[in-house]
C-alpha positions as CSV (number, residue, x, y, z in Angstrom):
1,X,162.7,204.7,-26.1
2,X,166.3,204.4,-26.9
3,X,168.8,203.2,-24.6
4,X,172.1,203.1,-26.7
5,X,172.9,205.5,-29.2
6,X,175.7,204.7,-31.9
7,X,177.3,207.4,-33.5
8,X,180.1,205.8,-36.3
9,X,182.2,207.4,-39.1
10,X,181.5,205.6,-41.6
11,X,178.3,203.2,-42.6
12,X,179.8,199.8,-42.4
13,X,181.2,200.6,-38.6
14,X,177.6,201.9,-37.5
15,X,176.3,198.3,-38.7
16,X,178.6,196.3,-37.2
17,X,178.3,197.8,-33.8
18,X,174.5,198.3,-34.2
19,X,174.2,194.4,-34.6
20,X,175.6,193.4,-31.5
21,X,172.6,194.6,-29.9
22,X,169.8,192.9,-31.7
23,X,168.2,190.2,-30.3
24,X,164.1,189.5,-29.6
25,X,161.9,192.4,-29.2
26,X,164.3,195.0,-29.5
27,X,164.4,196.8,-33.0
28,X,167.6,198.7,-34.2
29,X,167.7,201.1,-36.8
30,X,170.8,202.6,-38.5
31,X,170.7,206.2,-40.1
32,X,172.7,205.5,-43.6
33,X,173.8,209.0,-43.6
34,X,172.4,212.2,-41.9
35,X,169.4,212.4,-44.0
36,X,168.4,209.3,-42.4
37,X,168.2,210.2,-38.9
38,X,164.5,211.3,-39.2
39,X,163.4,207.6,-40.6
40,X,165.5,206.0,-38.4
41,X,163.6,208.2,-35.5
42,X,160.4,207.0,-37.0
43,X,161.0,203.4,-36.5
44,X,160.8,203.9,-32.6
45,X,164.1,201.5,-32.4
46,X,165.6,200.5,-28.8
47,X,169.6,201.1,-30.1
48,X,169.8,203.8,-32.8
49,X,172.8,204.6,-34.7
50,X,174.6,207.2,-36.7
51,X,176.8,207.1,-39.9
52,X,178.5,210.4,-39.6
53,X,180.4,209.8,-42.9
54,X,183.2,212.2,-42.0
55,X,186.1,209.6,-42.0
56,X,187.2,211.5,-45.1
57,X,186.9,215.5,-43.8
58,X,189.1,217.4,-42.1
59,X,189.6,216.6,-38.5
60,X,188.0,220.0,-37.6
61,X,184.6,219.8,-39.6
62,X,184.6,215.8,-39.0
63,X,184.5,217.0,-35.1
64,X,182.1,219.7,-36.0
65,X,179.8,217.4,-37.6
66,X,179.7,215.1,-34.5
67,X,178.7,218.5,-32.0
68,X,176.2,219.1,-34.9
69,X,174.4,215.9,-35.0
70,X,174.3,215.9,-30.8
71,X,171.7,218.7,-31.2
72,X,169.1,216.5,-33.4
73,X,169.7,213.7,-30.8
74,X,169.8,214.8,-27.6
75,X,166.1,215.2,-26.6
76,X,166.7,211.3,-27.4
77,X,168.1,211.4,-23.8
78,X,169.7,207.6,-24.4
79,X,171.4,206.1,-20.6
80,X,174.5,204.7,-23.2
81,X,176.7,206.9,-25.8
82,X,178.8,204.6,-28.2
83,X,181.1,206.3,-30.2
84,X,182.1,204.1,-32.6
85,X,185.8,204.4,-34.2
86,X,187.9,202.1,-36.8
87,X,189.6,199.2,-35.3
88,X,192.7,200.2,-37.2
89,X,192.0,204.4,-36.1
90,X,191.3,205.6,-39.4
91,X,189.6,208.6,-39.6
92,X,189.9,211.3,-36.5
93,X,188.9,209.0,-34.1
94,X,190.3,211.4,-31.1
95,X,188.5,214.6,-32.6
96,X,184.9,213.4,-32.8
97,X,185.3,211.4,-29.4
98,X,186.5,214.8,-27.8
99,X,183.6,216.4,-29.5
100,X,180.7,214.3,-28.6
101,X,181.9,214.2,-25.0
102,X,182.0,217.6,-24.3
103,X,178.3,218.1,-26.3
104,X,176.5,215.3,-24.4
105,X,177.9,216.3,-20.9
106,X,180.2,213.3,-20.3
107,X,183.0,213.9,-18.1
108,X,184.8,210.4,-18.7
109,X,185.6,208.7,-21.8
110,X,186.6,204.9,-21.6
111,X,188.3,204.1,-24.6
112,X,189.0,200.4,-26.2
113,X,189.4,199.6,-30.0
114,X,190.1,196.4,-29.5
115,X,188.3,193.1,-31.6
116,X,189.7,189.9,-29.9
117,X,187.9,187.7,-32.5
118,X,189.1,189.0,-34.7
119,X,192.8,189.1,-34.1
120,X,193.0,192.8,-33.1
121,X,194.0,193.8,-29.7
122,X,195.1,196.7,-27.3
123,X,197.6,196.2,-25.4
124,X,200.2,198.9,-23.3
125,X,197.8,201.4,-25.2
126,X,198.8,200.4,-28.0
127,X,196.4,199.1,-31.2
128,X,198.1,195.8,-32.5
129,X,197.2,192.6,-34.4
130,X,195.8,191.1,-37.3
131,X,195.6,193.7,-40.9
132,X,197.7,196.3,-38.3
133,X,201.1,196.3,-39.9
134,X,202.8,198.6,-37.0
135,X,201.6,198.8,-33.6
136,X,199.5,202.0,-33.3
137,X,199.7,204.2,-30.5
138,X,196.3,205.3,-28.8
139,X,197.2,207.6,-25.7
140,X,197.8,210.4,-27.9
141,X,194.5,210.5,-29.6
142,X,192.6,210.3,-26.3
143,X,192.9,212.1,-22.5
144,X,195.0,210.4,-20.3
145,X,194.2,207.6,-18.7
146,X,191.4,206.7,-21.0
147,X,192.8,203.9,-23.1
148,X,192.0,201.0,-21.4
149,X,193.9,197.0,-22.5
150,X,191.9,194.6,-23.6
151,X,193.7,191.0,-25.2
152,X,190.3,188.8,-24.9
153,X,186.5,189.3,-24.5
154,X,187.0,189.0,-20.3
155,X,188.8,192.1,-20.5
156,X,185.9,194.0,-22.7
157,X,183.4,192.5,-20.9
158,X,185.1,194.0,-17.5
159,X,184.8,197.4,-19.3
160,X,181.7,197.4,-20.7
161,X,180.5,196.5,-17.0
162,X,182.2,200.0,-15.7
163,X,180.5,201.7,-18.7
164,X,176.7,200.7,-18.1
165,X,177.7,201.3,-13.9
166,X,178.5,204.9,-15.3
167,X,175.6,205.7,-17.2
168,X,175.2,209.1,-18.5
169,X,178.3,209.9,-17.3
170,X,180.4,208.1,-19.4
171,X,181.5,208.2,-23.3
172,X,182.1,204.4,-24.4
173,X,184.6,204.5,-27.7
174,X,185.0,201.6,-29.3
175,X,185.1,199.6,-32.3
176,X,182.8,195.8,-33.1
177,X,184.3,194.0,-30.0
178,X,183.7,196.7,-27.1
179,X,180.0,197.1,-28.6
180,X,179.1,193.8,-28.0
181,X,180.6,193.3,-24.3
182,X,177.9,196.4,-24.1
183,X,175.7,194.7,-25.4
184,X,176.1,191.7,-23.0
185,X,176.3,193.8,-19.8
186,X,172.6,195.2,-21.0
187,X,171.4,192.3,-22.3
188,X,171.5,188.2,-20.9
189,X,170.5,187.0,-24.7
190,X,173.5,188.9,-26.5
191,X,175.4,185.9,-26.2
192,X,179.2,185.4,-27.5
193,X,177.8,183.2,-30.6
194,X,174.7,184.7,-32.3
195,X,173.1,182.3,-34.2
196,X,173.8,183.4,-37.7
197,X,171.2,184.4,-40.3
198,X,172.4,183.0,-43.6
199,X,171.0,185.2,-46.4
200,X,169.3,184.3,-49.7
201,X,170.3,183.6,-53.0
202,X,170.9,184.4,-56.0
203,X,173.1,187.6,-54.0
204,X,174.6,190.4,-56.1
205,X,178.2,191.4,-54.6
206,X,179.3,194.7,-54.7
207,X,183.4,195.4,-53.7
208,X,184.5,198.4,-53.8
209,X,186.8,198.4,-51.4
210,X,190.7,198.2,-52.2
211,X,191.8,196.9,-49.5
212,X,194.2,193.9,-49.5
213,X,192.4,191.7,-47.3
214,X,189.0,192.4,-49.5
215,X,191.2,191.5,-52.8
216,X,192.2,188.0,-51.1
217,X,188.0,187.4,-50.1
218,X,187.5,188.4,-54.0
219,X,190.5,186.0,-55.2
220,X,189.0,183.4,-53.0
221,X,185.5,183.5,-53.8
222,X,185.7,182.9,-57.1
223,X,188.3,180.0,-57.2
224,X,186.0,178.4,-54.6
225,X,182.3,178.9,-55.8
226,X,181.5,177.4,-59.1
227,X,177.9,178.8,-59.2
228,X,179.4,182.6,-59.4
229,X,180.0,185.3,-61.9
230,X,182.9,188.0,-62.2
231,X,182.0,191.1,-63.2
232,X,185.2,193.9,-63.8
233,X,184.1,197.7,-63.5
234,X,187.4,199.7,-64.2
235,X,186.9,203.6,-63.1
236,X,183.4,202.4,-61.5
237,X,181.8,201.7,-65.1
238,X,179.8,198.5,-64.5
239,X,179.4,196.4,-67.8
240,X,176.1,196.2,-69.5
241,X,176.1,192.3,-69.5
242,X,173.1,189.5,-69.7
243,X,172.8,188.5,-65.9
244,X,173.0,184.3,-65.8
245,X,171.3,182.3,-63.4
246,X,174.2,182.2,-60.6
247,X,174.0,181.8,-57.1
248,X,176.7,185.0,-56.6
249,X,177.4,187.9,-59.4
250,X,180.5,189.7,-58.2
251,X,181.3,193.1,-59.5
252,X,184.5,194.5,-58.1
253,X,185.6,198.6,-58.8
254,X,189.3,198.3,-60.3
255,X,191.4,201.0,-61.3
256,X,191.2,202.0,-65.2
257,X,194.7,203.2,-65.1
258,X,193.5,206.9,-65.2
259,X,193.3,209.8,-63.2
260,X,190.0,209.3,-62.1
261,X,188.7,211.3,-58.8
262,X,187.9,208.1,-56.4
263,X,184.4,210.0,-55.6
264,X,183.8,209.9,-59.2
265,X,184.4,206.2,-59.7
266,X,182.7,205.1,-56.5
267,X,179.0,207.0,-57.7
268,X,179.5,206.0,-61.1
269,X,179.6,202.2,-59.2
270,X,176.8,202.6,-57.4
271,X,174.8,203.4,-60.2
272,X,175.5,200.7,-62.2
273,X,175.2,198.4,-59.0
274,X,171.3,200.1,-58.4
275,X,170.7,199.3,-62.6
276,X,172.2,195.5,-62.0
277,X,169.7,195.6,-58.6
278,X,166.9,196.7,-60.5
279,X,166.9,194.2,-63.5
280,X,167.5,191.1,-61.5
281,X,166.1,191.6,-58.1
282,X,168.5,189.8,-56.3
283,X,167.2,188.3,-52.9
284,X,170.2,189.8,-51.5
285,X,172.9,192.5,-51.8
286,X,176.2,192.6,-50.0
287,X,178.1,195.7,-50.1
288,X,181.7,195.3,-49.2
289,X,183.5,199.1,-48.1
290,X,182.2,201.8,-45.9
291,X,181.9,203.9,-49.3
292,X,180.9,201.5,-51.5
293,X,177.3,200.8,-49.2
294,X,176.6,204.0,-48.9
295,X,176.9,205.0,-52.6
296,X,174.9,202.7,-53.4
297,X,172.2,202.5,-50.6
298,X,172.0,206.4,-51.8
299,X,171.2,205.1,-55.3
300,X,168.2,203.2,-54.4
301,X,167.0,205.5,-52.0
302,X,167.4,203.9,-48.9
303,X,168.2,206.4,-45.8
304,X,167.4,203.9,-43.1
305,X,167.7,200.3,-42.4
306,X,166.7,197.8,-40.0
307,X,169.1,195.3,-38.5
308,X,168.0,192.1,-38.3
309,X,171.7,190.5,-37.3
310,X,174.7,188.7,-38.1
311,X,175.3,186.7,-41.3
312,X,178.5,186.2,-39.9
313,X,180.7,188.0,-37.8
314,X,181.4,191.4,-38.7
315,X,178.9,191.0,-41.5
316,X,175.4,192.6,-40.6
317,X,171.9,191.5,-42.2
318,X,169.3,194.1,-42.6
319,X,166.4,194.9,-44.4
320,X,164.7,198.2,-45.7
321,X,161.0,199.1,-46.2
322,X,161.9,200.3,-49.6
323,X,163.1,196.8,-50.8
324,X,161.1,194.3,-48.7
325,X,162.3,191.7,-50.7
326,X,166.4,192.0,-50.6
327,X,168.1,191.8,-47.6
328,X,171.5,193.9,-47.4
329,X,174.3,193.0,-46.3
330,X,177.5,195.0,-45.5
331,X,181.0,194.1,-44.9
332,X,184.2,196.4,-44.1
333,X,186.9,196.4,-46.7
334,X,189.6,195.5,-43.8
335,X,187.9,192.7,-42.3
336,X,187.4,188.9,-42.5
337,X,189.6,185.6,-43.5
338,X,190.2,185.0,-47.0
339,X,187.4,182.5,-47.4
340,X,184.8,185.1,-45.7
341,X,182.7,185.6,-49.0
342,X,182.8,182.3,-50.1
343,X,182.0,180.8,-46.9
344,X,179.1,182.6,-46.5
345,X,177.8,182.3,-50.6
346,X,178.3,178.5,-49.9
347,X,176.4,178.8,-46.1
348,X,173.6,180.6,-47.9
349,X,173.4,177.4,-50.7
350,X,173.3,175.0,-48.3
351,X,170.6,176.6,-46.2
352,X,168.6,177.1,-49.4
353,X,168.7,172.8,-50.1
354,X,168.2,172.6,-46.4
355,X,165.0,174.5,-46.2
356,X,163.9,173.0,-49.6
C-alpha cells in the first residue's frame, strides 16, 4: 500500500526526497520518467515517486502533465501528497503545485523549500542561502499564506507534524529538507543521520551538469584522488579510450564551442556513458544532473529503481533489476561542498580495505 506519494520535476529531486523515507521493511520505488510508473507500481513500494520531467516545458503543459499523471495515480489513494520542487525554484514550481492540488482534492497547500543542512533557508518568505545568489521571493508562486519559514530542522519538523495531522487534506511542497521532517513525523527510525551506504568501486562518473558548484566537485576530485581517470566529452562525444584499472573514471560533458542543441549533446552523452557501462561493468554509476541520469538511465533501459538510501547526503543509492550488479547513484548539479565526489570516491576505498 502506499502511504506517501512523491511527484518531482526532475529525476535527481524525486531521489533525493524518495530517500528520506527508506528505512527497514519499507521498499521505495522511483518512476525514472512516466514510462516507469507501471514498474514502479509493480514493485508494491510503501513511498512511490514521480519524475515528471517538465522542469524544462512551458509552465502550462508542465501543469498539465502534473493533472495528467494524477489520473494514473489516484486509485493509489496515498494518506501523504509530496510535491517535490527545486530548492533554488527552478522550473514552475507554483504551476504544478496549483495543479496537483486542485486534481487530488486538497484544499491546503503548506509550502517550505527550505534545506537547513544544507545551507538553504526560508525565511520572511523568502528562499535564501547557500548556491542562491539573490534572495528569492516565494509568496508569489504560491496562495497566500502558504509559505511557511523554516531556518533549522525544528522548524520543518514543526511542519511536517501539521502535514501528517492533515492528511488527505493537505498538499506538502517541498524540496530534500521538508521530505525528511515527513519522514520523521511518519517514521521513529528516519533519524537526522542515516547511516550512510558507501558504494563500490571501481565507479564510473558521469557530470553533465554545468553548474558551478558541480565544476568545483569535478576540479576537486581529481586534484584529490590519485586512483582516478578524466575523461573530456566536448558536445557529448565520449572518447573511445582503453578503460585503466582506477578506482573512479570521470567523464564530464564540456562545451565544443559550437552551436550544439543541449538535448543533442546530453543523448549523445548518455550513449557513450551506457557503451563505457557496458565494457567495464562498473560496480557503480553516479550520475551527476537531473538530465544527465535520466539520459542515461534511458539508455540502459532502466524505467524504475529501487532506493536503497543515502551514500551521502543529497546523494541517493539505488539499484535496478535490470543491472543487479551496479548500484546507481545520483547527485544534483547545484548541490554539495567542493570535496563531495571526492569524499565519497575516497569513503568508498576505505570501506573496500575495511571489508577486505
Amino acid at each position: 500500500m502506499v502511504s506517501v506519494l512523491v511527484m518531482a520535476d526532475d529525476l535527481t529531486g524525486a531521489l533525493d526526497s524518495a530517500a528520506a523515507f527508506c528505512g527497514p521493511d519499507r521498499r521505495v520505488a522511483v518512476a525514472v520518467d512516466r514510462r516507469g510508473i507501471a514498474d514502479a507500481r509493480a514493485c508494491d513500494p510503501h513511498v512511490l515517486a514521480v519524475n515528471t520531467d517538465t522542469r524544462a516545458l512551458r509552465a502550462d503543459a508542465a501543469a498539465g502533465i502534473v493533472a495528467d499523471l494524477w489520473g494514473e495515480l489516484a486509485d493509489l489513494a496515498p494518506r501523504i501528497v509530496f510535491k517535490k520542487v527545486d530548492s533554488r525554484l527552478q522550473g514552475h514550481a507554483g504551476h504544478e503545485a496549483a495543479a496537483l492540488a486542485m486534481v487530488s482534492g486538497r484544499a491546503e497547500m503548506l509550502v517550505c523549500p527550505a534545506v537547513p543542512d544544507m545551507g538553504r533557508v526560508v525565511a520572511g518568505a523568502q528562499l535564501c542561502g547557500t548556491g542562491i545568489e539573490r534572495p528569492i521571493e516565494l509568496s508569489g508562486h504560491f496562495p497566500p499564506g502558504s509559505v511557511v519559514d523554516a531556518a533549522g530542522e525544528a522548524a520543518l519538523d514543526h511542519l511536517a507534524a501539521r502535514i501528517v495531522a492533515a492528511g488527505d487534506r493537505t498538499l506538502a511542497v517541498g524540496a530534500r529538507g521538508l521530505a525528511r521532517a515527513v519522514a520523521r513525523a511518519l517514521h521513529r527510525d528516519a533519524g537526522d543521520e542515516p547511516r550512510p551506504l558507501p558504494p563500490l568501486l571501481p565507479m564510473a562518473v558521469a557530470v553533465g551538469s554545468r553548474d558551478r558548484i558541480t565544476d568545483a566537485q569535478v576540479t576537486r576530485l581529481i586534484a584529490d584522488v590519485r586512483d582516478a581517470a578524466y575523461v573530456a566529452a566536448p558536445g557529448g562525444k565520449v572518447p573511445a579510450c582503453a578503460i585503466e584499472d582506477v578506482a573512479a573514471l570521470l567523464v564530464q560533458l564540456v562545451d565544443d564551442g559550437t552551436d550544439l542543441p543541449e538535448q543533442v549533446a546530453a543523448a549523445r552523452f548518455a550513449r557513450g556513458i551506457a557503451r563505457i557501462v557496458e565494457q567495464w561493468r562498473p560496480r557503480s554509476l553516479l550520475l551527476s544532473g537531473g538530465a544527465t541520469a535520466l539520459a542515461v538511465l534511458d539508455a540502459l533501459g532502466i524505467r524504475a529503481v529501487l532506493v536503497q538510501g543515502e551514500a551521502a547526503p543529497a546523494i541517493p543509492l539505488c539499484s535496478a533489476p535490470r543491472w543487479p550488479d551496479m548500484q546507481i547513484l545520483t547527485k544534483s548539479g547545484g548541490f554539495g561542498e567542493p570535496a563531495a565526489l571526492s569524499a565519497l570516491v575516497a569513503g568508498a576505498a576505505q570501506a573496500g580495505v575495511l571489508a577486505a
